[in-house]
C-alpha positions, 0 to 999 in steps of 0.5 A, a space after each residue: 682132138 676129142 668129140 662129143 655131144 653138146 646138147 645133142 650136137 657134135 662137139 670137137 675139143 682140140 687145142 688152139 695157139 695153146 688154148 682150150 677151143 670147142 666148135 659145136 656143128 649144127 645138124 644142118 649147116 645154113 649156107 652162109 656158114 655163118 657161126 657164133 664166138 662164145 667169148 667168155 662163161 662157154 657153158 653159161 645160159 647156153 640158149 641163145 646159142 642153141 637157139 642159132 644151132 638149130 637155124 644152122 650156125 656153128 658155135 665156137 669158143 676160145 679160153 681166155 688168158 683173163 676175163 678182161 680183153 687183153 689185147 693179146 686174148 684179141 689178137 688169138 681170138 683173130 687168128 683163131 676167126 682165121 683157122 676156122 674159115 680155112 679148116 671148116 669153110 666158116 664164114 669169116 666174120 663170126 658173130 660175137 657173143 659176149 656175157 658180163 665180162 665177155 662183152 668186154 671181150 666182144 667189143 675189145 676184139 671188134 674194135 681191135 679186129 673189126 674185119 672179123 666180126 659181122 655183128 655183136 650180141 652182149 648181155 650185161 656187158 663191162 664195158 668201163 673197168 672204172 666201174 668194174 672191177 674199179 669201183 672203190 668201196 664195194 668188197 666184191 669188186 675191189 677183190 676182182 681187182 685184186 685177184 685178177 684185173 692187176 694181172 691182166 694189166 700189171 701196174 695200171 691204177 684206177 687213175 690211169 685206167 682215166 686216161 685210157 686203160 683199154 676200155 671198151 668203150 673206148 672201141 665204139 668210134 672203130 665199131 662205127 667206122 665199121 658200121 658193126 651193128 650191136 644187140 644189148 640186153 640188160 637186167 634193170 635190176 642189175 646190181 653187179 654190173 652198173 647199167 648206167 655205167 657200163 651199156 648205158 653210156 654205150 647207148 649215149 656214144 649211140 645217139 647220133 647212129 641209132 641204127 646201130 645199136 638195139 637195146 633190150 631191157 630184161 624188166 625187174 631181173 638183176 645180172 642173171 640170166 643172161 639172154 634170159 627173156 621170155 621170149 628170145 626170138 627178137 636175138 636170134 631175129 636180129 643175128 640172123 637179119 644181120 648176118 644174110 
């Protein structure tokens, strides 16, 4: 186990079921021991996270086998839920915190394991691998497709990911069985993650229980920066309110 500093925060690094993990302690723990789960990017647009430092959560993090919430990245995600509450005395509902690919990371473990989760913040999520890395014609997503979602799910093809292939999306009936509430943020000129179709058709399986579901538009920014609003009070209002 190694320690460190972590923008003036004590970090631990140690190995986790044969992963890399960080947790990150804040000066003062709040009593609810309430903590994030950086799901995906653990150094990226970290202020969200600093931000609930200083309120007194923990912040973790678990690497993944791939970026596209595979089933057994899930399950290791909730072991691993399960050991920090045992050896650190955190709560055992954490809070997902999921950028771009790590909002497919974020919704597939709530959905595989929503006794785990408290509440989501996704930013720009994949939420619909039709759309990312599936979508034909666009150099970059045919290249991710290639590289890395093949490996991820062997032998899957865009024409069966039609007929379920592990979407995200398709968790929302378990997420609102299990009334998880959900803070979205988007980049309207978002041009590497489709708003429409990816978060947009998550608001429309929303419609019927709003309260569920908070969205923020980030006016005239593309992808990045994630969490980047100018004022990022409204997230960390939201994770706390949904968390005491």
């Amino acid at each position: 186990m190694n320690e460190a500093l972590w923008h003036g925060y004590k970090k631990i690094e140690f190995e986790f079921d044969g992963k890399d993990a960080i947790l990150v302690f804040p000066k003062t723990a709040e009593p609810g021991r309430n903590w994030l789960l950086k799901t995906e990017y653990w150094n990226a647009f970290p202020d969200a996270e600093l931000d609930l430092l200083a309120r007194g959560f923990h912040v973790a993090y678990l690497k993944n086998e791939t970026r596209f919430a595979t089933r057994s990245d899930c399950d290791r995600k909730a072991a691993f839920v399960s050991f920090l509450a045992k050896k650190y005395g955190l709560r055992p509902q954490c809070v997902p915190v999921g950028y771009s690919c790590g909002g497919a990371h974020a919704v597939n473990f709530a959905g595989f394991h929503p006794e785990c989760v408290a509440c989501l913040f996704i930013d720009a999520p994949v939420l619909n691998f039709c759309s990312y890395p599936g979508k034909l014609g666009r150099a970059d997503c045919e290249a991710v497709w290639q590289n890395e979602f093949e490996a991820a799910y062997p032998g899957v093809t865009r024409a069966q990911l039609l007929h379920g292939g592990n979407h995200p999306l398709e968790k929302v009936p378990v997420l609102q069985a299990h009334r998880i509430p959900i803070l979205m943020l988007y980049g309207t000129e978002d041009q590497t993650v489709n708003y429409p179709e990816n978060g947009r058709l998550l608001e429309l399986e929303y419609a019927a229980c709003p309260e569920l579901l908070t969205v923020i538009p980030r006016p005239l920014q593309g992808h990045h920066p994630h969490a980047g609003l100018y004022d990022r009070t409204p997230i960390a209002e939201f994770i706390w309110a949904h968390t005491h």
